[in-house]
C-alpha positions in Angstrom: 11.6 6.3 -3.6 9.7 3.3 -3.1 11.0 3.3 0.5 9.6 6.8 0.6 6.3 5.8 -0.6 5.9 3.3 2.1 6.8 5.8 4.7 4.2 8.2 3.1 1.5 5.2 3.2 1.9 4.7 7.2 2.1 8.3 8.4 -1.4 9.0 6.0 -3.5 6.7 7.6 -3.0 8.6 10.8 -2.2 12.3 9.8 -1.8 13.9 6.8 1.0 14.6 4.6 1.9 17.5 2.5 4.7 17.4 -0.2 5.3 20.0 -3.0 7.3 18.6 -5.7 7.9 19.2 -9.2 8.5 15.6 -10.0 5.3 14.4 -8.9 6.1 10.9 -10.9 8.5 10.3 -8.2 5.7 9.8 -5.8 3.6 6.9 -8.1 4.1 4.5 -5.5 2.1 6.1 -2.7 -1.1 4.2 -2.7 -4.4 6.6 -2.0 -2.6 9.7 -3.0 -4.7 13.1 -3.4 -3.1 15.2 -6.0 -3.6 18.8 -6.5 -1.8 19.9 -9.9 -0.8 24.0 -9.1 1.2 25.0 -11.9 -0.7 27.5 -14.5 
């Protein structure tokens, strides 16, 4: 995942990236994240 997090990191400086997860922990790593919480 940190691999992933990297990948994430590049691609959002130039575009922007979408990911729907229910393990949102997973994604820690990405630096400058936005996170929307949409369970209710």
């Amino acid at each position: 995942m940190a691999k992933m997090g990297e990948v994430f990191d590049t691609v959002g400086t130039h575009g922007q990236v979408i990911v729907l997860t229910c393990s949102p922990g997973r994604y820690d790593g990405v630096a400058n994240a936005h996170r929307i919480d949409l369970h209710g």
